[in-house]
Each structure stands twice: as structure tokens, then as C-alpha cells.
VODRENDO-125397 format. One record per residue: residue number from 0; residue in three letters; z, y, x of N, C-alpha, C, O in turn. Coordinates in steps of 0.02 Angstrom, whole numbers, always signed. Layout:
residues N
 num residu     nZ     nY     nX    caZ    caY    caX     cZ     cY     cX     oZ     oY     oX
 NUM    ALA      Z      Y      X      Z      Y      X      Z      Y      X      Z      Y      X
...
***
This chain:
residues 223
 num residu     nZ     nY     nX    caZ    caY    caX     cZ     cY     cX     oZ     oY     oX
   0    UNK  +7868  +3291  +2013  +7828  +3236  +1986  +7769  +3222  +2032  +7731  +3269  +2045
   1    UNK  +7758  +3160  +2057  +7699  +3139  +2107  +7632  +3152  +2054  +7626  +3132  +1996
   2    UNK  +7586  +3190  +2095  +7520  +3194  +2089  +7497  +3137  +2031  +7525  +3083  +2019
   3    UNK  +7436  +3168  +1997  +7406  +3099  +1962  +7441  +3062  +1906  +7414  +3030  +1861
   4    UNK  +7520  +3074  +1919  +7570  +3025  +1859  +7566  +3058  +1792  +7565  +3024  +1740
   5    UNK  +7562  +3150  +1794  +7581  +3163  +1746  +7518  +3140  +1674  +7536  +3110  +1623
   6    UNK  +7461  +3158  +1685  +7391  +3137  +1643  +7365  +3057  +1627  +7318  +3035  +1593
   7    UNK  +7417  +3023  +1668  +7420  +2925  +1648  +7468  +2936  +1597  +7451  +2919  +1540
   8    UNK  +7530  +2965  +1607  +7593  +2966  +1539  +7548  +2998  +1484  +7550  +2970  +1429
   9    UNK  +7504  +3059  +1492  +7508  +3066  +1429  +7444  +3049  +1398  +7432  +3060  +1338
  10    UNK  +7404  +3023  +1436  +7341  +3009  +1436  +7359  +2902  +1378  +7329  +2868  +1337
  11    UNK  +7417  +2899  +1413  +7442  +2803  +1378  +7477  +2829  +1306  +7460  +2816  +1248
  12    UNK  +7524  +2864  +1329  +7563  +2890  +1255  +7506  +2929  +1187  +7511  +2920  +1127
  13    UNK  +7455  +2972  +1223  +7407  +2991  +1148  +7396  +2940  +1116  +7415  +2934  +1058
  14    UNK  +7352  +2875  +1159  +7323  +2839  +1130  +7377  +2783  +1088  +7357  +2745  +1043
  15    UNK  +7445  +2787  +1112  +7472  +2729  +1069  +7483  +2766  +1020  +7463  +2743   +967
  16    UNK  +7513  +2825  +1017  +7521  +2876   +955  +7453  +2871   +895  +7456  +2856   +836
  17    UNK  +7408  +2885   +925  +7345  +2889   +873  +7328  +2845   +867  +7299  +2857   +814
  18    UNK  +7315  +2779   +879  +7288  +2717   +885  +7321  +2683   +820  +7274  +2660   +787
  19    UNK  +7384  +2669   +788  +7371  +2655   +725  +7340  +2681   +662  +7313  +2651   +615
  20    UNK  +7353  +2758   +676  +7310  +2790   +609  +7240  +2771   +605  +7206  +2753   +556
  21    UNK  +7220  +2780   +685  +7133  +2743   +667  +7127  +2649   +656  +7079  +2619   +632
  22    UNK  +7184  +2624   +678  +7174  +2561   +657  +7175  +2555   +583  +7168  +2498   +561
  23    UNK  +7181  +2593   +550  +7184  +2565   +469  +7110  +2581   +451  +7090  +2587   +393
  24    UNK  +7080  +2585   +494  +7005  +2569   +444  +6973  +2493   +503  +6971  +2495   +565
  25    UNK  +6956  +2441   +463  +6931  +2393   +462  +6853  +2411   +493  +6831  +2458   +460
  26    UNK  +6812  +2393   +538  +6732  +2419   +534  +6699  +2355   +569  +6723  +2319   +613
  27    UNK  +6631  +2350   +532  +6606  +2304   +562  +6543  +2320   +604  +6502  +2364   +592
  28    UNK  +6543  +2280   +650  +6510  +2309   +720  +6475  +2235   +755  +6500  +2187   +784
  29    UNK  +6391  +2254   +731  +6362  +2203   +738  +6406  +2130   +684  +6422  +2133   +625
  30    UNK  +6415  +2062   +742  +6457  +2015   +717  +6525  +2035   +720  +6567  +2012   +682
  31    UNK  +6537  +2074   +759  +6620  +2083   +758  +6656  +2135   +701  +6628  +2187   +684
  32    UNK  +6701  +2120   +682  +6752  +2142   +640  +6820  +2189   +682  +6870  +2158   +699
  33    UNK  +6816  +2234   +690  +6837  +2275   +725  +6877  +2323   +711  +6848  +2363   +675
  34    UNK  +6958  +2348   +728  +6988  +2421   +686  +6974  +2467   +722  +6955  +2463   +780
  35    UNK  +6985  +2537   +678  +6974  +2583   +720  +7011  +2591   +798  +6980  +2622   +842
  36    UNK  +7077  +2563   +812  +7104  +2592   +847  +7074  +2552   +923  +7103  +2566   +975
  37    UNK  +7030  +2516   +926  +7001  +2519   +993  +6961  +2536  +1018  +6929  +2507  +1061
  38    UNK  +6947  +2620   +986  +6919  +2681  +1007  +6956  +2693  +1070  +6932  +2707  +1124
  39    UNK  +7035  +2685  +1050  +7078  +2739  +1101  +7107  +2670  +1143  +7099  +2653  +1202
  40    UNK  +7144  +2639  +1086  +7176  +2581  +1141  +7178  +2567  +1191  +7231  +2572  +1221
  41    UNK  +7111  +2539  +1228  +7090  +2512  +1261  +7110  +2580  +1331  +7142  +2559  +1379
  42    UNK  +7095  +2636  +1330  +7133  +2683  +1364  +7207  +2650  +1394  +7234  +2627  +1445
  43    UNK  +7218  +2666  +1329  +7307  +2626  +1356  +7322  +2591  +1410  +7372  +2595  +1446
  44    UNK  +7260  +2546  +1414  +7295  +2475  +1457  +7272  +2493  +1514  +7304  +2479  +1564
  45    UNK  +7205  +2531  +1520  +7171  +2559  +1603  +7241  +2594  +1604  +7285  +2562  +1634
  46    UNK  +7257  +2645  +1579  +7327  +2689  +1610  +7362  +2654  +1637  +7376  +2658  +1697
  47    UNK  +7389  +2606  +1589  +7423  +2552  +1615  +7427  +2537  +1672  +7481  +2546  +1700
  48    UNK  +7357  +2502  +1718  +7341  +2458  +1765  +7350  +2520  +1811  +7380  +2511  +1864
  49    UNK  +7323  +2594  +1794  +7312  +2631  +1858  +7406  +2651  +1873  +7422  +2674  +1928
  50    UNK  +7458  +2639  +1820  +7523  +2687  +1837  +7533  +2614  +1858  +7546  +2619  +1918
  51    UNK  +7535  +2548  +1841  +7577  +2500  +1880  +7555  +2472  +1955  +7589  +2436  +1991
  52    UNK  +7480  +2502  +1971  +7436  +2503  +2018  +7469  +2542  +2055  +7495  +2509  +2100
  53    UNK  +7483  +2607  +2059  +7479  +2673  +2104  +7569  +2671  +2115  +7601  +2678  +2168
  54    UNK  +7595  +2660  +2045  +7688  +2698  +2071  +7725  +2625  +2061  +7783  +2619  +2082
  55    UNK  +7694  +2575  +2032  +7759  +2510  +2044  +7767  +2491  +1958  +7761  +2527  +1908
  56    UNK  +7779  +2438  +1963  +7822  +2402  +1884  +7877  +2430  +1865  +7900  +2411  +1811
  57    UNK  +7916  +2483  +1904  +7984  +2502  +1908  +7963  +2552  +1848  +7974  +2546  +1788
  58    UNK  +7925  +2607  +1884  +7900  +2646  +1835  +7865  +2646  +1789  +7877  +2696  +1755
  59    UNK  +7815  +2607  +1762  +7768  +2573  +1726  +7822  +2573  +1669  +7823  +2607  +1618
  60    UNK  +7877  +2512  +1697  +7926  +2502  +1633  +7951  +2563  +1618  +7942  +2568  +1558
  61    UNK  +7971  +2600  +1632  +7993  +2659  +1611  +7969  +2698  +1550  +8001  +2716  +1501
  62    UNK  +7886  +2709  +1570  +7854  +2748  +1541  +7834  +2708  +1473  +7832  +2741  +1421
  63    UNK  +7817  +2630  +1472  +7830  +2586  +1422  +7888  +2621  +1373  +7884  +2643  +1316
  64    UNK  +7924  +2618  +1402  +7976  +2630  +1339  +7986  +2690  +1310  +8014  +2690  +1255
  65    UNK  +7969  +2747  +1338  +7964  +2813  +1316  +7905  +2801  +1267  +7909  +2828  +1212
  66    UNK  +7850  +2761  +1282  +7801  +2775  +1253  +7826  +2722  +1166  +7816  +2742  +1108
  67    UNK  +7849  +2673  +1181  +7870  +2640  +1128  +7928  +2708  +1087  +7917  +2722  +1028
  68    UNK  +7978  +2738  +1120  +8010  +2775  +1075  +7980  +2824  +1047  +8011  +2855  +1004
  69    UNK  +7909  +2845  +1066  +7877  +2895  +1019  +7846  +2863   +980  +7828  +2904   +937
  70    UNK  +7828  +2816   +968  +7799  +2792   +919  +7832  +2766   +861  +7803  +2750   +809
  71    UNK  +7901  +2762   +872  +7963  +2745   +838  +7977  +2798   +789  +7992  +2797   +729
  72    UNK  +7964  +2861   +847  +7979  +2930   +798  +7923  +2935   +763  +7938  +2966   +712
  73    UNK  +7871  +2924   +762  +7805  +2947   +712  +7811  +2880   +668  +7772  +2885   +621
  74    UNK  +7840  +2830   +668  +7867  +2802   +616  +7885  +2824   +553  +7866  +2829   +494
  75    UNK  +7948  +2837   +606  +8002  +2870   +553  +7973  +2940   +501  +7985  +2956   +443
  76    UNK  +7938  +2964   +544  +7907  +3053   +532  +7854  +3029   +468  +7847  +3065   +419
  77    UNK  +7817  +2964   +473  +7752  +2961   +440  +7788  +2957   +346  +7778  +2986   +293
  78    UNK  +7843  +2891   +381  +7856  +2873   +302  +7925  +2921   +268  +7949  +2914   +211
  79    UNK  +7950  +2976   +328  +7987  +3032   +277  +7927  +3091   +260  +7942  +3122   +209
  80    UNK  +7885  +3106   +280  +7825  +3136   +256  +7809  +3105   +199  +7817  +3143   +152
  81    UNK  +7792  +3056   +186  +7747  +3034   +137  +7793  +3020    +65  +7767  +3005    +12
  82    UNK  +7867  +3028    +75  +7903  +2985    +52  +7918  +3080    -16  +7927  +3084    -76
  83    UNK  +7912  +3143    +50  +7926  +3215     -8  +7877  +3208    -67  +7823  +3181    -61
  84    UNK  +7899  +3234   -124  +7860  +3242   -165  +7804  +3294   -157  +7813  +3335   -112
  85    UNK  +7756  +3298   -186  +7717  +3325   -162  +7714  +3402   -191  +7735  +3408   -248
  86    UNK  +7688  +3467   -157  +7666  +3542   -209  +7636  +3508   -260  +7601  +3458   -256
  87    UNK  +7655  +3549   -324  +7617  +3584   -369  +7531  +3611   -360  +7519  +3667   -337
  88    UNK  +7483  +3571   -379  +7426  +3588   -359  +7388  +3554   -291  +7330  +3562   -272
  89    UNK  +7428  +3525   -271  +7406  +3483   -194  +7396  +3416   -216  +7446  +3383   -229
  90    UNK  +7327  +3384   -223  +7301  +3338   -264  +7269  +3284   -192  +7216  +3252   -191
  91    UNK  +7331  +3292   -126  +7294  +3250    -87  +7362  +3186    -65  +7369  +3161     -9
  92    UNK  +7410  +3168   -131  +7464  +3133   -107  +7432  +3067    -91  +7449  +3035    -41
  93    UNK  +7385  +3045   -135  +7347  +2968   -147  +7307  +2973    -86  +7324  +2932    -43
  94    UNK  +7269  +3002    -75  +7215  +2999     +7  +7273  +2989    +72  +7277  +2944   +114
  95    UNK  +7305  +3035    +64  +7371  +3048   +108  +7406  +2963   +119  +7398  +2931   +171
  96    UNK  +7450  +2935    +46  +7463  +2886    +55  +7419  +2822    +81  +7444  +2771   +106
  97    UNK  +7357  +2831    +72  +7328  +2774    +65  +7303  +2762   +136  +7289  +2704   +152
  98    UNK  +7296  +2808   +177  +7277  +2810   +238  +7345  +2806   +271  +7369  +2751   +281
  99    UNK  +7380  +2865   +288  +7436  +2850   +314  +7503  +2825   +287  +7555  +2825   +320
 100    UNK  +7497  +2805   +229  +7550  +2752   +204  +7535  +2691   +232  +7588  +2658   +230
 101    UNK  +7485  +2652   +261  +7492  +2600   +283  +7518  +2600   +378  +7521  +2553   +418
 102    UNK  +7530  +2668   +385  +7535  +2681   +460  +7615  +2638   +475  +7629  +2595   +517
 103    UNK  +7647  +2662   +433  +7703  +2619   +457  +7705  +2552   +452  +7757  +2531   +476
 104    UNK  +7665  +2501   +428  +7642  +2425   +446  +7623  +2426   +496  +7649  +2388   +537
 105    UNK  +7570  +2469   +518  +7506  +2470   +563  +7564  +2484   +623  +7572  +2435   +659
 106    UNK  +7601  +2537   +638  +7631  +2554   +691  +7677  +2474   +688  +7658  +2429   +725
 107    UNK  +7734  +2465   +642  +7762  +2419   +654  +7736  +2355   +695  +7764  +2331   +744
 108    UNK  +7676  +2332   +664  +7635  +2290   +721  +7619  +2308   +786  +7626  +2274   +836
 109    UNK  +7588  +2385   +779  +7582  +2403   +859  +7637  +2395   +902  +7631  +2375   +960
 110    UNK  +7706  +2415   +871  +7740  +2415   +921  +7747  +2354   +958  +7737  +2350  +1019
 111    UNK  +7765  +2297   +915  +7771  +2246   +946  +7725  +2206   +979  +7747  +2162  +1016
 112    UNK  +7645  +2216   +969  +7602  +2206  +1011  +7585  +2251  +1074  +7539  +2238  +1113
 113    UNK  +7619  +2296  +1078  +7585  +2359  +1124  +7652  +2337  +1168  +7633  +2329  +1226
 114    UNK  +7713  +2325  +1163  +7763  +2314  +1177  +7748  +2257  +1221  +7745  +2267  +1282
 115    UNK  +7737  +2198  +1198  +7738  +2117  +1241  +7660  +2149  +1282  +7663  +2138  +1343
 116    UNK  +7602  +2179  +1263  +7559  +2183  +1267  +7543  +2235  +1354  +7496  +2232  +1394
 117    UNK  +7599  +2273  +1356  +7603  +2325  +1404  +7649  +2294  +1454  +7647  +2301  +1515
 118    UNK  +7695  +2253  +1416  +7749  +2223  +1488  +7711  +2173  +1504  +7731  +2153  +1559
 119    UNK  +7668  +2142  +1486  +7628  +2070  +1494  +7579  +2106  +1547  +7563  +2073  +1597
 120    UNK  +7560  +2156  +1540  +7480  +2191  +1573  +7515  +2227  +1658  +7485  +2232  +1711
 121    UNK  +7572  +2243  +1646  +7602  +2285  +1708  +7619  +2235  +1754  +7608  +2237  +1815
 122    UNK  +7661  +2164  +1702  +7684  +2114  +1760  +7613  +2069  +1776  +7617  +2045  +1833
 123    UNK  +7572  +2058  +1754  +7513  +2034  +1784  +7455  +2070  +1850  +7408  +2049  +1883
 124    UNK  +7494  +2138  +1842  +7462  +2184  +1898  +7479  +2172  +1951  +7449  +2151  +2001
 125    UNK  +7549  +2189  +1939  +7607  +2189  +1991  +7617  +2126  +2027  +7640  +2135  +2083
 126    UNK  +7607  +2068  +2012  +7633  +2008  +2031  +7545  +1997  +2067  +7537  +1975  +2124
 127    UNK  +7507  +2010  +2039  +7423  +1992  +2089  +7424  +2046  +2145  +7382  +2059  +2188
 128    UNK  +7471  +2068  +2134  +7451  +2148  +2202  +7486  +2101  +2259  +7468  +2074  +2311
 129    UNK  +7553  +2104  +2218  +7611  +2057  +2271  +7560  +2002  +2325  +7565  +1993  +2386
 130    UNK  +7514  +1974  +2278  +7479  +1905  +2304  +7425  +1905  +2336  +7410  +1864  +2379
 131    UNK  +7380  +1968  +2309  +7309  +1984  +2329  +7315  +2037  +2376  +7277  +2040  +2424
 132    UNK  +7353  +2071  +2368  +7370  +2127  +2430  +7306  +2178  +2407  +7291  +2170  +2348
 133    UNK  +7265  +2230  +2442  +7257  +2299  +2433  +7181  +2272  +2438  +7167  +2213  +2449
 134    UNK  +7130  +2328  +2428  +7066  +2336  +2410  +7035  +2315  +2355  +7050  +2269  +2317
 135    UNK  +6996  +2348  +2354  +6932  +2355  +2312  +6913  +2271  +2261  +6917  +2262  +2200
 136    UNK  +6903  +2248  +2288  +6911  +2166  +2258  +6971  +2155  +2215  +6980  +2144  +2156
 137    UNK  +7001  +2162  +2259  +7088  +2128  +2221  +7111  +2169  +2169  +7153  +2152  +2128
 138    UNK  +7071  +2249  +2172  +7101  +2280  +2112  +7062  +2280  +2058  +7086  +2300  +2006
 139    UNK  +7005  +2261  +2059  +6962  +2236  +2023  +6986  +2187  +1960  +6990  +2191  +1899
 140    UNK  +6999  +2134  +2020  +7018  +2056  +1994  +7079  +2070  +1945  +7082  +2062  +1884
 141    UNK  +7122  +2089  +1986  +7200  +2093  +1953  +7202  +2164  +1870  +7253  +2187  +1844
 142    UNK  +7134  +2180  +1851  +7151  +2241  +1811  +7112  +2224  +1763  +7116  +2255  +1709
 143    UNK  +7069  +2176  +1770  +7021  +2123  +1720  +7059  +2069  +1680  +7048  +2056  +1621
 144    UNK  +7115  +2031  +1728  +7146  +1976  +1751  +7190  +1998  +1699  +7195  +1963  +1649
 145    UNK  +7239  +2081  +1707  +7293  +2077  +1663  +7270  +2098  +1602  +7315  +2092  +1560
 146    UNK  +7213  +2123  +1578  +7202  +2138  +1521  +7193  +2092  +1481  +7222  +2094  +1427
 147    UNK  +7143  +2032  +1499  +7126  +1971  +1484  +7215  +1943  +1432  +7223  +1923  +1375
 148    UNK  +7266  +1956  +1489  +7319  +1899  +1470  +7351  +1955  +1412  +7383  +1940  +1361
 149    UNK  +7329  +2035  +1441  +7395  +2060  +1384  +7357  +2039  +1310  +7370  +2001  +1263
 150    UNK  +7301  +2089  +1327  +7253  +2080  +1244  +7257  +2023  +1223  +7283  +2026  +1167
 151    UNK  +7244  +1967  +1238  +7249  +1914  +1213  +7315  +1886  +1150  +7308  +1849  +1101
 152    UNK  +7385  +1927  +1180  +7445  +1943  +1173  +7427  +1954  +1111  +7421  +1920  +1060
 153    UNK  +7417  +2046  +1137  +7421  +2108  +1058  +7372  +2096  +1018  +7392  +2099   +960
 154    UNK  +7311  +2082  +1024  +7286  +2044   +972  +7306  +2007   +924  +7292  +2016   +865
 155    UNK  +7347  +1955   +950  +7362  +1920   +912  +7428  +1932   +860  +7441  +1909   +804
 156    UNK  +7455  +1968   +896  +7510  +1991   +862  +7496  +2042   +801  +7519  +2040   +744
 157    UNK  +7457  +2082   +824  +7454  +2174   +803  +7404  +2113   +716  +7421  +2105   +657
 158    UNK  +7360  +2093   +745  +7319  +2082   +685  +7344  +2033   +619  +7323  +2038   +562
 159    UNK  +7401  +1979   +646  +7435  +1939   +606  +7508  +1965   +583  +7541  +1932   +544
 160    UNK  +7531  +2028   +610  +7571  +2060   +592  +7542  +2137   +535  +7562  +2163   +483
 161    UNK  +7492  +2145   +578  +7440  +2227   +502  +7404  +2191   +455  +7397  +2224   +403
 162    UNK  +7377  +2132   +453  +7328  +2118   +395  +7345  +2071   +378  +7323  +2073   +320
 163    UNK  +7393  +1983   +387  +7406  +1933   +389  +7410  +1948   +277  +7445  +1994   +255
 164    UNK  +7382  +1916   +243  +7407  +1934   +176  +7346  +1976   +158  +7320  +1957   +105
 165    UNK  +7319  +2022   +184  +7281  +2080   +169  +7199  +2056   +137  +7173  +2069    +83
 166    UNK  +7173  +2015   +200  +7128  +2027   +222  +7104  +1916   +221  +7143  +1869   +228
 167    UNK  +7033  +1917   +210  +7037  +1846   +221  +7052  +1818   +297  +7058  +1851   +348
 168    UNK  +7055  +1754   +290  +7086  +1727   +335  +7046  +1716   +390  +7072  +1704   +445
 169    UNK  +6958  +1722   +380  +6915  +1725   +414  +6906  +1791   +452  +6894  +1802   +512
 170    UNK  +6916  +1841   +387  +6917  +1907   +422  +6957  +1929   +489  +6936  +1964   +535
 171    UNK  +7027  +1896   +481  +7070  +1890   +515  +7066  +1871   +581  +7086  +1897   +632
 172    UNK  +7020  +1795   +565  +7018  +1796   +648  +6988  +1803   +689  +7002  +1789   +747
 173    UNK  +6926  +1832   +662  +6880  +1879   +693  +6908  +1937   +710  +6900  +1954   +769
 174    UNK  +6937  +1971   +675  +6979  +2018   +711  +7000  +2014   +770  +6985  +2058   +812
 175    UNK  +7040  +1960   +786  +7071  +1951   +827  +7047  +1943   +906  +7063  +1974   +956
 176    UNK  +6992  +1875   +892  +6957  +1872   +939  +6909  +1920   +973  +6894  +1924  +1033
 177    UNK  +6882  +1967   +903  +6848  +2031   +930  +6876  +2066   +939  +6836  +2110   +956
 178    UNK  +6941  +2094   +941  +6969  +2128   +967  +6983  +2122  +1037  +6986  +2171  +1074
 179    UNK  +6994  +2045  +1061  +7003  +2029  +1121  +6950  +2043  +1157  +6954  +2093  +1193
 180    UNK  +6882  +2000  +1158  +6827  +2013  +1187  +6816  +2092  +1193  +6820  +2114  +1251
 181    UNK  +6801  +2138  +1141  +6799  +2224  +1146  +6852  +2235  +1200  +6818  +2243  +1251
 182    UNK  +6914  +2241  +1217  +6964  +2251  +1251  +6940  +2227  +1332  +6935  +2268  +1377
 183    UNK  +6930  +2170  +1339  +6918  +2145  +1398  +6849  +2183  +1419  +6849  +2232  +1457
 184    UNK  +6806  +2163  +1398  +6733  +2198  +1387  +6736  +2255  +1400  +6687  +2283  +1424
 185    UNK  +6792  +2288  +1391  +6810  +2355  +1385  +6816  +2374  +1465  +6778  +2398  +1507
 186    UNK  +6861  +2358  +1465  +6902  +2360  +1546  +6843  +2327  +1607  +6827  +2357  +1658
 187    UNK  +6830  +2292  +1596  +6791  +2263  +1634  +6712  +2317  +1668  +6691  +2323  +1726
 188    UNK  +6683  +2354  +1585  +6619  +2386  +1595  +6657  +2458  +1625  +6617  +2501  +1645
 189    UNK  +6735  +2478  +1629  +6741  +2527  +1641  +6756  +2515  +1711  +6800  +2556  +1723
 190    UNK  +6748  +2492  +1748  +6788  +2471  +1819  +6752  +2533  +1867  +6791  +2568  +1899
 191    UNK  +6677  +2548  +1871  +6669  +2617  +1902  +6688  +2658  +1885  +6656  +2705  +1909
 192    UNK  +6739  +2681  +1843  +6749  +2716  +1825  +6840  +2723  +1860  +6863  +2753  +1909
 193    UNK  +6860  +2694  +1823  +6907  +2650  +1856  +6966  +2648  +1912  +7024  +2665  +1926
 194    UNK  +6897  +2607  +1939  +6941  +2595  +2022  +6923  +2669  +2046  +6978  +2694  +2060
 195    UNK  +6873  +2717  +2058  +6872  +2771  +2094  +6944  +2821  +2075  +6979  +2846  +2119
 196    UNK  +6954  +2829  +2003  +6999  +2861  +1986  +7064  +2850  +2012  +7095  +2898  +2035
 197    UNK  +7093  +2781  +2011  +7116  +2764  +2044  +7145  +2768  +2119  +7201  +2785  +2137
 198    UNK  +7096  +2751  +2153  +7089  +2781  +2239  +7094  +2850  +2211  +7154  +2863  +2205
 199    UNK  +7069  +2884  +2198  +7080  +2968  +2191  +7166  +2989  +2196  +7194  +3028  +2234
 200    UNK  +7196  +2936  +2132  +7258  +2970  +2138  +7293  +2926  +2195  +7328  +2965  +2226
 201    UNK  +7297  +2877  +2215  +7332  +2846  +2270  +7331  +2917  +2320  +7377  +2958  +2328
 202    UNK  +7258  +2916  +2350  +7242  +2975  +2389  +7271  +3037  +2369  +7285  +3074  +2417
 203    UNK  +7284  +3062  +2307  +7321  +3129  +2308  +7399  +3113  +2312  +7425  +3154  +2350
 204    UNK  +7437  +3077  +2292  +7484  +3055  +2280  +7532  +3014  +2328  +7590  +2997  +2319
 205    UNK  +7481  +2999  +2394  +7488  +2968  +2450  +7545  +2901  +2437  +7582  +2878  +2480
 206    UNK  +7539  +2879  +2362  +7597  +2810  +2344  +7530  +2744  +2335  +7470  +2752  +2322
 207    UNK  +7555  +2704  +2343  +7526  +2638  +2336  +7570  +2591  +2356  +7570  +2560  +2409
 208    UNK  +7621  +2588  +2293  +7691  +2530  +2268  +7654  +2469  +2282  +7605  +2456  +2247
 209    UNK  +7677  +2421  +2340  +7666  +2335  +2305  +7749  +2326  +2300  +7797  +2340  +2336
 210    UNK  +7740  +2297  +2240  +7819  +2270  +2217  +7850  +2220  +2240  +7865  +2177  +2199
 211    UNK  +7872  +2207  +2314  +7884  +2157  +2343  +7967  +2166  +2341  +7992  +2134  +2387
 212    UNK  +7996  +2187  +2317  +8071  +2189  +2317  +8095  +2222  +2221  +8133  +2268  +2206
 213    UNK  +8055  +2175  +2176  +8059  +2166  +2136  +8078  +2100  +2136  +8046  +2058  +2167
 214    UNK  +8160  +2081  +2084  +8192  +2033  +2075  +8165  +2006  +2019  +8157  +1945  +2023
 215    UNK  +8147  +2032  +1964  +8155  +2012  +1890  +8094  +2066  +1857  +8094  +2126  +1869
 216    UNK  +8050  +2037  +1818  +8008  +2067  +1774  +8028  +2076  +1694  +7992  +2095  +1647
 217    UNK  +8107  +2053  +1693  +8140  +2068  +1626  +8139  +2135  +1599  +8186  +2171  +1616
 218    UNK  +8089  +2163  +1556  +8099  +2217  +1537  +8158  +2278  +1490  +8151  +2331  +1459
 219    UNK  +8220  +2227  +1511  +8274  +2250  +1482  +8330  +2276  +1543  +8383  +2306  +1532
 220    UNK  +8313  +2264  +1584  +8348  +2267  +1655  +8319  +2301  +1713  +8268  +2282  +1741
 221    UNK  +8356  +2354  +1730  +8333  +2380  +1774  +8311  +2375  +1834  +8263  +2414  +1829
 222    UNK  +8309  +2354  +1895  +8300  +2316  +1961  +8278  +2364  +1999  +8264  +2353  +2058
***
């Protein structure tokens, strides 16, 4: 395994794993309306930018989908957990359900926002590297650039797919939009942070993929 890859996989996969349980609490922050899960989220998508940055879209997609099939399994795991009856004397089925009974909505939305949201963010890397070519600037641009287009995405999805019915309609789209702005905002204030890490692993890892013999950004097809 090349240098640097292994702590982006698991460093993207915690946060999609934990990121719905904390999305089920609603918080308000200042004007914005905010879920928990863009504590971690927002992690996600830097991983993102640094594995489709450093090893290619080839692999990026890859790890996408591993990371979507674990979250598939903590699906499945949350609502056959919740679903046993409970001990004799264990008086925590209602806290239990009420928090993580809504995980399988909450995930169900994630997936499909984290899903369009991660192939949207890798091929927006990949295709500005292709164009902008290497340094400090261009990786800047292109890791601001794809967050901007994915979040914009999973926002919209994740929040009209977890609360659409729930929650007012105002609430709603404040959500959304603050979720976007936090996300971008996000990525953006973390860039010293960032790009050095980044160069770090190129430099240990001695890879720096531009995807120029990439046919197809279809994430169902291999290339």
C-alpha cells in the first residue's frame, strides 16, 4: 500500500460512518441551522480532494464505494439492532430508538448524497488538475472549486431526503444553504492545513496522478 493512502481511507470512511448518527441532532449556530454531522463531514471531502489529488480518480472511485458499502452495513446493523427486543430491566429502548432509529433515514439520505456528492467532488478535482496542471495555486483553486459543486449536491439531497416532512419548510432551507456555506467555509479556512499535508504525502509516496488517460468519469465503469 503507497505511503499516506492508508489514514485518507480510513480517516473518509470514520467520518461517513459517524456522520449520520451526529446528523440527527438539528443545532442552531448563530443564524444558521445546522446538523450535527458537519462536525466530521466536512473531513470527508478534504480526504477526498487529498486521495483524488495524490493517487488518481481511478482510485478515489474505488475507495467511494467501499466507503458507500460500509455504510450500507451499519444500515442494515442499526435497524436489526434496534428492531431485538429489548433485556428485562434495560430501560434505554426509547433513547436508543429515538436517536438511532432515525439513523436509517439519516444514512439512507447520506448515502445518496455522499454518493453523487463524492463522485461529483473527485471528478471536479481530477478534470481541474487535467487543466490547471500542478502547484500550489491550482490545488488550491481546484479543492475549493470541487467542494463548492459537490456540497452544493449533498446538501441538497441529504437535507430534502432526512427532514423533507419533518421539519418546517423554512427550517429546511436553511439547512441546506447552511450547510453549504459551513462546508465550503470549511474547506476553504482549512487550506493551510491542507495543501501542506498534502505535499507531505505526494513527497512520501513519490505519486502525483494527473488523469490524462482517463476515458469516462462514469462511476459504474471501470477505465
Amino acid at each position: 500500500m503507497a505511503p499516506g493512502l492508508l489514514p485518507l481511507v480510513a480517516l473518509l470512511i470514520t467520518a461517513q460512518l459517524v456522520g449520520p448518527i451526529l446528523g440527527s441532532k438539528l443545532a442552531q449556530v448563530g443564524p444558521l441551522v445546522l446538523d450535527g454531522a458537519l462536525v466530521l463531514f466536512p473531513i470527508s471531502y478534504i480526504c477526498g480532494d487529498a486521495l483524488t489529488e495524490v493517487f488518481g480518480y481511478r482510485l478515489a472511485r474505488r475507495v467511494i464505494w467501499v466507503s458507500f458499502g460500509c455504510q450500507v452495513l451499519v444500515v442494515l446493523a442499526t435497524g436489526l439492532v434496534e428492531s431485538l427486543p429489548p433485556a428485562p430491566g434495560w430501560d434505554g429502548q426509547q433513547a436508543f430508538s429515538r436517536i438511532l432509529g432515525t439513523v436509517p433515514r439519516l444514512v439512507a439520505a447520506g448515502l445518496g448524497a455522499n454518493l453523487v456528492g463524492e463522485f461529483i467532488n473527485a471528478m471536479v478535482v481530477s478534470r481541474l488538475k487535467r487543466a490547471d496542471g500542478l502547484g500550489w495555486p491550482s490545488m488550491a483553486g481546484r479543492f475549493v472549486a470541487s467542494t463548492a459543486c459537490s456540497q452544493a449536491a449533498n446538501s441538497l439531497i441529504f437535507y430534502s431526503v432526512a427532514f423533507a416532512g419533518t421539519v418546517p419548510a423554512s427550517t429546511l432551507l436553511q439547512g441546506i444553504l447552511g450547510s453549504w456555506l459551513f462546508k465550503t467555509a470549511y474547506e476553504a479556512l482549512a487550506l493551510p492545513i491542507t495543501i501542506p499535508w498534502v505535499q507531505h504525502i505526494k513527497k512520501q509516496s513519490g505519486l502525483d496522478v494527473v488523469d490524462r488517460d482517463v476515458t469516462t468519469y462514469n462511476p459504474f465503469i471501470e477505465v
